[in-house]
VEXDREN-2710 file (C-alpha; in Angstrom, 1 decimal):
% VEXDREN-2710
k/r/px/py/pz
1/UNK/0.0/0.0/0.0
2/UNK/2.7/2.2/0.8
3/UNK/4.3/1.6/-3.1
4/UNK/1.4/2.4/-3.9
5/UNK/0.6/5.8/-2.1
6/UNK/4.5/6.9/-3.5
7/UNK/3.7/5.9/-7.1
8/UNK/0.7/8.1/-7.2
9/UNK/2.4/11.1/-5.5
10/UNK/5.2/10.7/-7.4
11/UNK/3.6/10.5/-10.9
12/UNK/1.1/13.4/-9.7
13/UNK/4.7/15.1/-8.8
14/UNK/6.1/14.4/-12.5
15/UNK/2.8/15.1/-14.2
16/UNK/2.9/18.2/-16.2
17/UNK/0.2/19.9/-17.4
18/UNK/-0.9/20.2/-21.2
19/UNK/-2.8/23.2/-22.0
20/UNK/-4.7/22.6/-25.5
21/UNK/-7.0/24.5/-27.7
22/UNK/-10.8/23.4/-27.7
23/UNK/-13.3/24.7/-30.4
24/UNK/-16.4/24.9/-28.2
25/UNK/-18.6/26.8/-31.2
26/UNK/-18.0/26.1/-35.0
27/UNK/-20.5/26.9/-38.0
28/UNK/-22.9/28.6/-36.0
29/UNK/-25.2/31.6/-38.0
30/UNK/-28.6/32.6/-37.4
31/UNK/-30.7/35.6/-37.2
32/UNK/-33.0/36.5/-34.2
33/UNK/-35.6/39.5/-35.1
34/UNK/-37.7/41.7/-32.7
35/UNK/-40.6/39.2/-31.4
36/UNK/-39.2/36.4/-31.5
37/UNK/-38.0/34.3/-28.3
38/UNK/-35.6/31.9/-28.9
39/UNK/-35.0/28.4/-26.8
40/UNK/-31.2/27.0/-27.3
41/UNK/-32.0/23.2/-26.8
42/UNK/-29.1/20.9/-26.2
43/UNK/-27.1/18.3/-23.8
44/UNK/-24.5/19.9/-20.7
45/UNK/-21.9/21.0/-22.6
46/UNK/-22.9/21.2/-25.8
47/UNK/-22.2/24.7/-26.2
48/UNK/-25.7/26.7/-24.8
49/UNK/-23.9/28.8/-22.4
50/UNK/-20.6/29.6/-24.1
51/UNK/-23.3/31.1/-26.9
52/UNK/-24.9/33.0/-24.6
53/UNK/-21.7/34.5/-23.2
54/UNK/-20.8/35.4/-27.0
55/UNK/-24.1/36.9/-27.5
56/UNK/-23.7/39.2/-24.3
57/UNK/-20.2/40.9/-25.2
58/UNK/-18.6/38.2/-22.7
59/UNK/-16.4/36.2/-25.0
60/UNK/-15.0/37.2/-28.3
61/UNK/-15.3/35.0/-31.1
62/UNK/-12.1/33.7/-32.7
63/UNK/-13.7/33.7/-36.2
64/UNK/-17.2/35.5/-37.2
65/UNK/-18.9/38.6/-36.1
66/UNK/-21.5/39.3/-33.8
67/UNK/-23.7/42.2/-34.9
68/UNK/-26.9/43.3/-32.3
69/UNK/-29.0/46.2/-32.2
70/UNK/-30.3/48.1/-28.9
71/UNK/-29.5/47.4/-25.0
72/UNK/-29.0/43.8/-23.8
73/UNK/-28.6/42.4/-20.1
74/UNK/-27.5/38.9/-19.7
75/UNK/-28.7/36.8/-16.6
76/UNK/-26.0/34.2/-16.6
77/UNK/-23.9/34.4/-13.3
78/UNK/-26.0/36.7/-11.1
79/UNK/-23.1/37.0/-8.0
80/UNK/-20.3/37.7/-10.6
81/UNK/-19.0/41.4/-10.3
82/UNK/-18.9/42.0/-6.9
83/UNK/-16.5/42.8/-4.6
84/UNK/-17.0/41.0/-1.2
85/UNK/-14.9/44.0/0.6
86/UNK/-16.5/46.1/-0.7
87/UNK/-19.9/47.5/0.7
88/UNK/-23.7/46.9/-0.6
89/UNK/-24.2/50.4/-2.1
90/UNK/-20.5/50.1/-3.3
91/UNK/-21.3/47.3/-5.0
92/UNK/-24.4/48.6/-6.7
93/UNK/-22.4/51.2/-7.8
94/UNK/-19.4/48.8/-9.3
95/UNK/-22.0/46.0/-11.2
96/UNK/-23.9/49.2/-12.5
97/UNK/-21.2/50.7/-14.1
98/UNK/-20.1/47.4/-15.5
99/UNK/-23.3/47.1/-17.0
100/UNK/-23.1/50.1/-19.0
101/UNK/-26.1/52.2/-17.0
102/UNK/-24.9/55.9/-17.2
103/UNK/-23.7/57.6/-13.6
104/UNK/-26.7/59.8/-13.6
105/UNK/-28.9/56.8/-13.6
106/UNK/-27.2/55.1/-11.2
107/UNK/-27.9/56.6/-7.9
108/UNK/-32.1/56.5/-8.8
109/UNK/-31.4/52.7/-8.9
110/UNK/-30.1/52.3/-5.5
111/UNK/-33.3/52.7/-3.7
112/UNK/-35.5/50.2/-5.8
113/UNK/-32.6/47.8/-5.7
114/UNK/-32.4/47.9/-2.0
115/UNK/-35.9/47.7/-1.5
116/UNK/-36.4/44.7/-3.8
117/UNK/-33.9/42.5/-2.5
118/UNK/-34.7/43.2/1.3
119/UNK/-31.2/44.6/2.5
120/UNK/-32.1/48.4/3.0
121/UNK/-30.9/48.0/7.0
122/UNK/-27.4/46.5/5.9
123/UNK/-26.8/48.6/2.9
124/UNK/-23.4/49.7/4.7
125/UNK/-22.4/46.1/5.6
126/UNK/-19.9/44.1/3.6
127/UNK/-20.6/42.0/0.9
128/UNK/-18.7/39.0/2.9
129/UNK/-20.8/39.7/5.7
130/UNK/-23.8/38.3/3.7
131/UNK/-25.4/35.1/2.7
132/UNK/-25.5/33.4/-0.1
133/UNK/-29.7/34.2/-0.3
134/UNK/-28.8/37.9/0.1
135/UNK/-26.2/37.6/-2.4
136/UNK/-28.1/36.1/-5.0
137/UNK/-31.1/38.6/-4.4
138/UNK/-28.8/41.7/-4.1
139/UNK/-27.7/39.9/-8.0
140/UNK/-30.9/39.6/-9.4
141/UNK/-32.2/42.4/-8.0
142/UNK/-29.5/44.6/-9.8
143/UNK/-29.3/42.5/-12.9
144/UNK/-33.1/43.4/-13.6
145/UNK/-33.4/46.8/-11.9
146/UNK/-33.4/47.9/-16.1
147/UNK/-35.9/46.9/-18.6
148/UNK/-33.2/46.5/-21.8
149/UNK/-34.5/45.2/-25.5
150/UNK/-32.5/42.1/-25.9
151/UNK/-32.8/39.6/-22.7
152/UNK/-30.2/36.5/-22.4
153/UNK/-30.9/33.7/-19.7
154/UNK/-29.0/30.7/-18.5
155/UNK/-32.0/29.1/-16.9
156/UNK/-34.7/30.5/-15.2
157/UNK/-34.7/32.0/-11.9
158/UNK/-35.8/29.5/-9.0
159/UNK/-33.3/30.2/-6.0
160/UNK/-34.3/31.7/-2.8
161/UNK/-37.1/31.7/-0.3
162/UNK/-40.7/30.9/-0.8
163/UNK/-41.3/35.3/-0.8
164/UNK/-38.4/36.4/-2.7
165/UNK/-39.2/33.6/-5.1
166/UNK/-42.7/34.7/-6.1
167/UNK/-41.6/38.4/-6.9
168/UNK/-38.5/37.3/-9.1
169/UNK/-40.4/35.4/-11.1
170/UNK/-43.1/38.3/-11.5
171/UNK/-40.1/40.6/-12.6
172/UNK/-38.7/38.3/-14.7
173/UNK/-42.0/37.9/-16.3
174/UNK/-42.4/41.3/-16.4
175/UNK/-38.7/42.1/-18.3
176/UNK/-39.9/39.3/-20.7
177/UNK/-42.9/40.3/-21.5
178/UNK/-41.5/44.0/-22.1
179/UNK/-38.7/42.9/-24.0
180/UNK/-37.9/42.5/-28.2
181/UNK/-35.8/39.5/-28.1
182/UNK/-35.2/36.9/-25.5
183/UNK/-33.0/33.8/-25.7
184/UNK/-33.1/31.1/-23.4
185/UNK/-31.3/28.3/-22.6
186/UNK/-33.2/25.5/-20.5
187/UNK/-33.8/22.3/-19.7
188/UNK/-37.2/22.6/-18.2
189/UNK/-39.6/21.8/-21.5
190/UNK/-42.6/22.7/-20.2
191/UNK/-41.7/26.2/-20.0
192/UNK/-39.7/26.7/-23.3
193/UNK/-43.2/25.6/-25.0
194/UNK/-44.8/28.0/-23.5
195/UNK/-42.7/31.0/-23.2
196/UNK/-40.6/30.2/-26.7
197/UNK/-41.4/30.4/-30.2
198/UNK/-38.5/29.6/-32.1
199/UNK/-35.8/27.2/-30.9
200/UNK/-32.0/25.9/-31.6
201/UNK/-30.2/22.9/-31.4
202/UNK/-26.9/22.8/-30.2
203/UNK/-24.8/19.6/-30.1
204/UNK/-21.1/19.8/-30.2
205/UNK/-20.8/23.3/-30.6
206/UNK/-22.5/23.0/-34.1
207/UNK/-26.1/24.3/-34.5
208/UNK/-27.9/20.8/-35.7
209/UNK/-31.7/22.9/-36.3
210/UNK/-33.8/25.7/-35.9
211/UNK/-37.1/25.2/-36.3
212/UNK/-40.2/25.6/-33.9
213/UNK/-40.0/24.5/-30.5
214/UNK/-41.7/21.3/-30.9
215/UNK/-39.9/19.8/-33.9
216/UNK/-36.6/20.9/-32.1
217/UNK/-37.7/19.3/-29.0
218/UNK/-38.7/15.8/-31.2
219/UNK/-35.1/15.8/-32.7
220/UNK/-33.5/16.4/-29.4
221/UNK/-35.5/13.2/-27.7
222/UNK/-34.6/11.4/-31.1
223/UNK/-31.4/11.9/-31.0
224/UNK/-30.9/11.3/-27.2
225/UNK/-33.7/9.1/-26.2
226/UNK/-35.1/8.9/-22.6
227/UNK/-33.9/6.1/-20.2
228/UNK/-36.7/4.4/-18.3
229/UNK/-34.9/5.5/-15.2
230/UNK/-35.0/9.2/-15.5
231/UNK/-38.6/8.4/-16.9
232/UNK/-39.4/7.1/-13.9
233/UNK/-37.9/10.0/-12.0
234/UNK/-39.4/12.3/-14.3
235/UNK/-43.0/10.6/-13.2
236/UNK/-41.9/10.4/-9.9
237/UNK/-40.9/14.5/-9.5
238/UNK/-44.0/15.8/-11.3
239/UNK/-46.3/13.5/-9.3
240/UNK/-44.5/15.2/-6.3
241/UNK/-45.1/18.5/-7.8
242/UNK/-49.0/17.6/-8.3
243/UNK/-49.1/16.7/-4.4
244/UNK/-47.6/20.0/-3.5
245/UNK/-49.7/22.0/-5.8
246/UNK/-52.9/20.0/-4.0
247/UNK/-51.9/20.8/-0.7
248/UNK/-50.9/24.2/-1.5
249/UNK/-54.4/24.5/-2.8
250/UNK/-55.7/23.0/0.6
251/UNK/-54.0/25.4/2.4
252/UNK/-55.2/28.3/0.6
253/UNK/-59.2/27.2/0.8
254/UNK/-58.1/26.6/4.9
255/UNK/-56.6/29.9/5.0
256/UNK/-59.5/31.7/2.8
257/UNK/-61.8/30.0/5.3
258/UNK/-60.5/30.8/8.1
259/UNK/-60.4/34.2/7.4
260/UNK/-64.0/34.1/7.0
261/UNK/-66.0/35.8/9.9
262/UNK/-67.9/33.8/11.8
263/UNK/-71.5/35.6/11.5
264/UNK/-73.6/34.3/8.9
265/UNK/-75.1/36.3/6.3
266/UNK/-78.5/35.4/4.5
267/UNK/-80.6/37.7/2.2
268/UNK/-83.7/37.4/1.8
269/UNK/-86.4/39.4/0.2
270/UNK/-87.6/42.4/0.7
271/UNK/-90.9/42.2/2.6
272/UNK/-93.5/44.1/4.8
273/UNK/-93.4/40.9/7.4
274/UNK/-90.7/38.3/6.8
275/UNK/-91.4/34.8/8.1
276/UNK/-89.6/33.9/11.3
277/UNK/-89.2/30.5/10.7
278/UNK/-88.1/30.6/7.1
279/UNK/-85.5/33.0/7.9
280/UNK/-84.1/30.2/10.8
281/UNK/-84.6/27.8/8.6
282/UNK/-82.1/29.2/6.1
283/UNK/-79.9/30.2/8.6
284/UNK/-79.4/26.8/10.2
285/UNK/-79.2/25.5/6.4
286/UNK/-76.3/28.0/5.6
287/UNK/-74.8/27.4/9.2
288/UNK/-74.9/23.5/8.5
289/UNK/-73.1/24.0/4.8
290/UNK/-70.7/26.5/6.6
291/UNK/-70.1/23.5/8.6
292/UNK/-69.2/20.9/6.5
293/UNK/-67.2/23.1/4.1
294/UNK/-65.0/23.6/7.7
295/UNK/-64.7/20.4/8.2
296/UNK/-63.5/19.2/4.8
297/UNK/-61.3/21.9/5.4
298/UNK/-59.5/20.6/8.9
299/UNK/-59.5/17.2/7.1
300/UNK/-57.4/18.9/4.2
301/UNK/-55.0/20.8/6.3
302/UNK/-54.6/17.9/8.5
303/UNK/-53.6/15.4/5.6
304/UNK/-51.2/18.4/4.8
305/UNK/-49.3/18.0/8.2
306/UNK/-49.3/14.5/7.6
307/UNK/-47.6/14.8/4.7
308/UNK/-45.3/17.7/5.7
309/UNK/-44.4/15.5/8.7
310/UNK/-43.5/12.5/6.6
311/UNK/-41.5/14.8/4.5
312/UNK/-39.6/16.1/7.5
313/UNK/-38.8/12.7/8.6
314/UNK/-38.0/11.0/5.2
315/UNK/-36.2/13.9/3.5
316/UNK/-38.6/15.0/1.2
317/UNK/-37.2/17.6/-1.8
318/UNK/-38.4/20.7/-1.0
319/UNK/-38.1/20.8/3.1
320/UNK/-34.6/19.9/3.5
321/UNK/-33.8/23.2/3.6
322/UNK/-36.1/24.5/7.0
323/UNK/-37.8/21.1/7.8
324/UNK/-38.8/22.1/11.0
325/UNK/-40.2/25.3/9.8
326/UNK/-42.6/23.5/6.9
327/UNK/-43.9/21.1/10.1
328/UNK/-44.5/24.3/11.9
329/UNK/-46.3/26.1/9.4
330/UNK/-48.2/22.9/8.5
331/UNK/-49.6/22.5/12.5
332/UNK/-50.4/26.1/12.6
333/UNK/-52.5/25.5/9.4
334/UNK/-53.9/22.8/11.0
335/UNK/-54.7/24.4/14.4
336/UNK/-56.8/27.5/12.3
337/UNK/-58.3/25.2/10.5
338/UNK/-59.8/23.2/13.7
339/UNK/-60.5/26.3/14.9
340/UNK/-62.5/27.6/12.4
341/UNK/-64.3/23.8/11.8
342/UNK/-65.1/24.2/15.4
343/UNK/-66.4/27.7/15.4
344/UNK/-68.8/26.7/12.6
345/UNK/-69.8/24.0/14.8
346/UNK/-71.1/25.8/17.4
347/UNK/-72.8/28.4/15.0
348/UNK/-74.7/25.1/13.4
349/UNK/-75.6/24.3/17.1
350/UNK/-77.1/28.2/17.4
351/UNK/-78.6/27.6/14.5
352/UNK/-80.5/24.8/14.8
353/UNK/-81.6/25.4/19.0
354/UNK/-83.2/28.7/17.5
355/UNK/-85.2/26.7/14.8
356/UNK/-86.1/24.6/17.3
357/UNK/-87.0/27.5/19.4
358/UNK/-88.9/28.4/16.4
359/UNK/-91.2/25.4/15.9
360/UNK/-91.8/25.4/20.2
361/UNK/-93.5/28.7/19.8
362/UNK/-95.3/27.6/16.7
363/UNK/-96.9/25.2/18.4
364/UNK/-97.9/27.4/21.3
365/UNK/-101.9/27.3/21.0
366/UNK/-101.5/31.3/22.2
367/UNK/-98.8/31.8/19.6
368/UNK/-100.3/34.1/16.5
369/UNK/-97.7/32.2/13.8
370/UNK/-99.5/30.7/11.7
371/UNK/-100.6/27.0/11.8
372/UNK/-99.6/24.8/14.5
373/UNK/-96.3/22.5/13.9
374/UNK/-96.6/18.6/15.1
375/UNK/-94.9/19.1/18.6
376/UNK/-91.5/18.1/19.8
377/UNK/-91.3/16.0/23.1
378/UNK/-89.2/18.2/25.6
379/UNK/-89.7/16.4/28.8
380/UNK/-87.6/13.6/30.0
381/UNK/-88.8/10.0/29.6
382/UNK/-89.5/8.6/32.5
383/UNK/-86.9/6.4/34.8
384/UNK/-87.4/2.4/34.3
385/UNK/-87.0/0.6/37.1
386/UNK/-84.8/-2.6/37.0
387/UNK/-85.6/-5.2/39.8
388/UNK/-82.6/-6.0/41.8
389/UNK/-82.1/-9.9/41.8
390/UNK/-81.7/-10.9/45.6
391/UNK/-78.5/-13.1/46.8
392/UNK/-79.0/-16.8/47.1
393/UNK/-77.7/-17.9/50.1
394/UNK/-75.1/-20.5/49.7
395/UNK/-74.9/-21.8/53.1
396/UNK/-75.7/-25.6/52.4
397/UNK/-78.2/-25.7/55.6
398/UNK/-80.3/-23.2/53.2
399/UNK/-79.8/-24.9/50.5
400/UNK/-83.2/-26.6/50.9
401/UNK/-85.4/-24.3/51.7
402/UNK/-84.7/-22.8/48.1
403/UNK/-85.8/-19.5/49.2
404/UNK/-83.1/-16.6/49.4
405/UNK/-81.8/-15.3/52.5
END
């Protein structure tokens, strides 16, 4: 073993590096025009981000030109540019010069940035001091704080927390929508269908097609077909996905519920003398819907916690991240939702003892409401008596008489 260890150091030792010349892009030509967004389509390493770079002004091409028309912003490394000495509105200052946004303009972006990404109370703290979340949403943040015509995207935005989350992909919906040209490169296909309408292959630096998203997307599955194995994780991840989505949609009806108030509202027409007794009647039918719709509610949220609880436990994608604070959010859904299932309970019960109320004075003989209702036994029924068997004796002297003692 020891030969061993010595012959690996000593080759590593002797080993010298060979530094070689790669052609990552060859033959590649097309023309993009406002309107159009583009999908680049294509295996790891096949050449989608080293295009992207060429298209922003990162790398220059050996051989060909690169012609473009109006302001670009690329969204490829968000944390590159900054200076971790350096201090948040330092920094802001340093990526927004590097992207070309004019000095004037510059301090008019420090407030919006800052108030996007959620760092206004440690503008003057160093970047080191920071996260990694705060990093990337001090990035983004500054990377989109300008809508430009020509938008270029290595994947879309999904890092962060639940909040932050949800506005970055409203922004970047927002810059897309507003922009001429956008070119994306992705792997998720759902959403190159639907936000594309032109796409490239790329395979081994060469474009192989451009066509419409759909034929490019049939090639690209033709020419590297699926293994069962990622089909089955593929299955596996959006059946996931569908679970979260129904329990995220439980959680909204529990919280929508919940916020309900607890008085019940029924309309009813306009009339000189309403009838008493229809208008209970409604009420304890709305009370007794509220009710159920409460407690399919508490069953949903609960199902929820079970879940989020086996997640916790099992390592579920998803809650790794805060496990404990997806089981805590999960019970405090569930406690609300009991809560509310319970105060609709007892408006049900209100409900229906006023009805009953209701039909009592109906069928007073001195009542003036109308005709009398069949009437409702309110007393108590009456105590059966049970006859207490007597103890047999059994002393055998007794034992003759056969009467007990």
């Amino acid at each position: 073993m020891a030969s061993s260890w010595l012959g690996t150091l000593f080759g590593a030792a002797m080993s010298v590096p060979k530094r070689r010349f790669a052609t990552i892009l060859d033959d590649v030509s097309f023309d993009v025009h406002e309107g159009e967004r583009i999908a680049l389509v294509g295996r790891n390493g096949a050449g989608k981000s080293t295009l992207l770079r060429v298209l922003a002004g990162a790398f220059e091409p050996t051989s060909g030109t690169v012609e473009s028309v109006g302001t670009k912003q690329a969204l490829l490394s968000i944390g590159v540019g900054f200076n971790p000495e350096a201090t948040i509105m330092e920094n802001i200052f340093l990526r927004a010069t590097a992207m070309g946004i004019p000095s004037a303009d510059i301090k008019g972006l420090i407030e919006p940035v800052l108030e996007f990404s959620g760092l206004r109370g440690v503008s003057n703290r160093r970047l080191l001091t920071l996260s990694s979340g705060q990093r990337v949403r001090l990035g983004f943040a500054l990377s989109t704080a300008v809508q430009t015509d020509i938008v270029l995207l290595d994947e879309w935005f999904g890092a962060g927390d639940a909040q932050f989350v949800r506005k970055a992909r409203q922004r970047m919906t927002d810059r897309v929508d507003g922009s001429k040209i956008v070119v994306v490169a992705s792997h998720n296909e759902s959403l190159l269908q639907k936000l594309c309408n032109r796409a490239l292959l790329v395979d081994q630096g060469r474009l192989v097609l451009d066509g419409s998203v759909s034929e490019v997307l049939a090639e690209y599955q033709r020419l590297y077909p699926r293994s069962e194995a990622g089909e089955r994780a593929r299955t596996k991840a959006r059946r996931k996905k569908a679970e979260r989505r129904k329990r995220r949609r439980a959680r909204l009806a529990a919280q929508s519920l919940a916020a309900q108030p607890t008085g019940i509202a029924v309309e009813t027409a306009a009339t000189d003398t309403p009838d008493p007794r229809t208008l209970a009647a409604a009420r304890y039918r709305a009370a007794r819907k509220r009710s159920w719709r409460a407690k399919r509610a508490a069953l949903a949220a609960r199902a929820e916690l079970v879940a989020a609880a086996d997640g916790a436990a099992f390592g579920e994608p998803g809650s790794a991240d805060a496990p404990d604070a997806g089981l805590r959010e999960a019970r405090a859904r569930f406690k609300r939702a009991r809560k509310a299932w319970h105060r609709a309970k007892l408006a049900a019960r209100d409900a229906r003892k006023a009805l009953l109320d209701m039909a009592g004075k109906a069928n007073d003989p001195r009542g003036e409401e109308g005709p009398a209702m069949p009437e409702i036994a309110t007393e108590a029924p009456a105590p059966v008596r049970r006859r207490r068997k007597a103890a047999v004796s059994r002393d055998p002297l007794a034992e003759g008489s056969g009467r007990p003692q």
